[in-house]
C-alpha positions in Angstrom: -11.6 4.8 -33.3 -8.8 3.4 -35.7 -5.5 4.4 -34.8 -6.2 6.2 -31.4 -4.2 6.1 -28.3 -4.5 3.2 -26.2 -6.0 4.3 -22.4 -3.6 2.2 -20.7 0.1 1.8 -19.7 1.8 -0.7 -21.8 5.1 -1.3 -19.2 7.2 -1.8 -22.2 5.8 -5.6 -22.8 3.5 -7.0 -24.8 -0.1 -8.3 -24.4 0.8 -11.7 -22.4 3.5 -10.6 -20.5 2.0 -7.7 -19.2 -0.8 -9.4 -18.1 1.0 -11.9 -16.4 3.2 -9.4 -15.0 0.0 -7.6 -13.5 -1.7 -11.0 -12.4 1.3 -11.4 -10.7 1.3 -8.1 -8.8 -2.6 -8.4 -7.6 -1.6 -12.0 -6.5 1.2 -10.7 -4.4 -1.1 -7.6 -3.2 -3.9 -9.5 -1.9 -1.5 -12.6 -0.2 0.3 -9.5 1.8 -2.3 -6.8 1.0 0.7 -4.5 0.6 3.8 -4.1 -2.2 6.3 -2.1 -3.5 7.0 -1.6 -7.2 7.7 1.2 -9.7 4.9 3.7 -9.9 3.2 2.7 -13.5 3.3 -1.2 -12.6 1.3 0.2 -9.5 -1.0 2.4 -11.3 -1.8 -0.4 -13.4 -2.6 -3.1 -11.2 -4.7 -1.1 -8.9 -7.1 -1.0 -11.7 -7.1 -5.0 -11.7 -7.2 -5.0 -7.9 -10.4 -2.7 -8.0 -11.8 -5.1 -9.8 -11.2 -8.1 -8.4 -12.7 -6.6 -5.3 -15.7 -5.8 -6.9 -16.2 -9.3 -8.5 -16.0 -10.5 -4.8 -18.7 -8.1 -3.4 -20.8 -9.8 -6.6 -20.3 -13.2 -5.1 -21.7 -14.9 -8.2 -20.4 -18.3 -9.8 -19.4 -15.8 -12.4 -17.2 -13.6 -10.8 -15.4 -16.3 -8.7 -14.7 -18.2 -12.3 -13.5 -14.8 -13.4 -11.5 -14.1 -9.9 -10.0 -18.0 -10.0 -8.6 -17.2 -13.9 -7.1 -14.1 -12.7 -5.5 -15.0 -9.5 -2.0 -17.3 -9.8 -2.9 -19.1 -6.3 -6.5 -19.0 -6.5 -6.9 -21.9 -3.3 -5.8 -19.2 -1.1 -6.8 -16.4 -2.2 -10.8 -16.7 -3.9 -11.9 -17.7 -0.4 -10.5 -15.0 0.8 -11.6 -12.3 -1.5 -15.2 -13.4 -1.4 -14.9 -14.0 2.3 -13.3 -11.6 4.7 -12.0 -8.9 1.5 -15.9 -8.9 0.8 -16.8 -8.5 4.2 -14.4 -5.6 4.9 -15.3 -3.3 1.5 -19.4 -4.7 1.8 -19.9 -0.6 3.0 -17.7 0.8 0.4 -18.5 1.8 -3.2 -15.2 2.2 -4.5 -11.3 3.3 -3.8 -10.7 -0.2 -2.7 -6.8 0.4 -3.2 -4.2 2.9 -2.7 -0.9 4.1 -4.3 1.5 5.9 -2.0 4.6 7.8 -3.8 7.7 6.6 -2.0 11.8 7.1 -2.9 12.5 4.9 -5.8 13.8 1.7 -5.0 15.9 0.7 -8.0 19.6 2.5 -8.9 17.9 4.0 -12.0 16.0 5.9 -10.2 12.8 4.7 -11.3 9.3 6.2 -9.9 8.2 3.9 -6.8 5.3 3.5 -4.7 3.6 1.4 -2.8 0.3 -0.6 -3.3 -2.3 -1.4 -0.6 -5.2 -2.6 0.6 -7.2 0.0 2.0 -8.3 -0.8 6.0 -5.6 -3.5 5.8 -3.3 -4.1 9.0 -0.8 -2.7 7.2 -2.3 0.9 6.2 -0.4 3.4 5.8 -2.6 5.9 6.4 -3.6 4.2 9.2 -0.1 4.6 10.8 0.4 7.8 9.8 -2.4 8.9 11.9 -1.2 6.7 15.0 2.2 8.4 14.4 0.2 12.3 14.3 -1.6 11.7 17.2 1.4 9.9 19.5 3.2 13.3 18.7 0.5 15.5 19.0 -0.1 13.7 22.5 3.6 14.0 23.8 3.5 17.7 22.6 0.5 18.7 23.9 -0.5 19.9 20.5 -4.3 20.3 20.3 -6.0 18.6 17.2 -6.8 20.9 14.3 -9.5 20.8 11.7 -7.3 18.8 9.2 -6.1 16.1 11.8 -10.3 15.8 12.7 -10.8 15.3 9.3 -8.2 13.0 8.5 -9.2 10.8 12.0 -12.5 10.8 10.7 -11.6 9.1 7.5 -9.2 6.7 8.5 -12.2 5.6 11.0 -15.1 5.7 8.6 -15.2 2.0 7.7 -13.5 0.7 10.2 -16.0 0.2 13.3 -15.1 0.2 17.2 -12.6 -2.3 16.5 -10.8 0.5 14.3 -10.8 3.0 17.4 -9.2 0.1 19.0 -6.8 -0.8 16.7 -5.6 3.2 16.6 -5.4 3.3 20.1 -3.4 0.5 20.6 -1.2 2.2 17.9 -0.9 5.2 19.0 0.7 3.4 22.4 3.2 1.9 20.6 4.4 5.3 18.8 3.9 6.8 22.1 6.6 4.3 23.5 9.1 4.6 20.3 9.0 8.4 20.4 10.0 8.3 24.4 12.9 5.7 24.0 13.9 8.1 21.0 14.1 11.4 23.1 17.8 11.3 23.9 18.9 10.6 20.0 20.2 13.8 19.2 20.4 13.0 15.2 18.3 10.6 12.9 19.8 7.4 12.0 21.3 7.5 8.7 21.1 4.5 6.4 21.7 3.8 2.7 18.4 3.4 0.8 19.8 0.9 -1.4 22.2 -1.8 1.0 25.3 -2.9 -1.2 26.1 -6.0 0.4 28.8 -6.9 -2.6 30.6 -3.3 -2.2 29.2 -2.6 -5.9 29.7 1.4 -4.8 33.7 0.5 -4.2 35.6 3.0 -6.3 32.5 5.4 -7.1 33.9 9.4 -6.7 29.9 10.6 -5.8 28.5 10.2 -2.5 26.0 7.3 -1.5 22.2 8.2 -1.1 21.0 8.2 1.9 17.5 8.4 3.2 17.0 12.3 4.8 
């Protein structure tokens, strides 16, 4: 329909720079299979990421042409999209990404979040749950309906090897969460470092994380 509102996020760019801008963001996302960037910028290129995960579970000529013109280092990454990326989602039909809300980054305050790989080493959820249980464990707090549902999700796709991997987690919270008994007071830090003093002379006080 002439005229009508576009159903997409135009960053403030145009056409070819905000396509490079979110080529760029999928390449970083599936060479560390976890970033952090402003909250639209993520939205957006989880909806590339999708699906360039679902042109690797194709695994035609096609969609590894289509994956190649996408991707800014295709060498490294098309072999592994259509290899172990395809191998890991092959069970899933969709929500092959995830956006996580975080404190924004940037001194304008601008929305952040992270962008990852769902099942990836570095899930967040995944830790979370390590971190729940490790407390729950040193508390002897008995596991609710909500942590049993949320164990049984962070599980689903991940196998034996995943009940491995959370274990093996859940030992290392364990350990942090001992050594940390005698700290009377969280660490306080700033959440943006200022190693050029650019706060010198400011009258408000710095952020902190809480």
């Amino acid at each position: 329909m002439a005229g009508a509102r576009t159903k997409y996020r135009h960053l403030s760019r145009k056409s070819s720079h905000r396509q490079a801008l979110l080529r760029n963001l999928v390449t970083s996302l599936f060479e560390h299979e976890s970033i952090s960037t402003t909250w639209h910028k993520a939205k957006e290129a989880q909806r590339l990421a999708d699906k360039l995960i679902t042109l690797g579970k194709k695994n035609t000529e096609a969609s590894k042409r289509r994956a190649t013109s996408i991707f800014f280092r295709p060498v490294e990454l098309v072999p592994k999209l259509f290899g172990p990326l395809r191998e890991r989602y092959a069970e899933r039909a969709g929500g092959y990404t995830r956006v996580l809300r975080i404190e924004p980054l940037k001194e304008d305050q601008a929305e952040s979040a992270i962008l990852e790989l769902v099942d990836s080493p570095k899930d967040m959820r995944f830790a979370m749950m390590a971190q729940t249980l490790a407390r729950q464990r040193s508390e002897n707090i008995p596991q609710n309906d909500i942590t049993k549902t949320n164990l049984k999700k962070v599980l689903q796709f991940r196998g034996d090897k995943g009940k491995q991997d959370l274990e093996e987690m859940v030992q290392k919270f364990s350990k942090l969460n001992a050594e940390d008994k005698g700290v009377k007071e969280p660490l306080q830090g700033k959440v943006y470092p200022d190693p050029l003093n650019r706060t010198k002379g400011r009258k408000g006080p710095l952020y902190r994380w809480g």
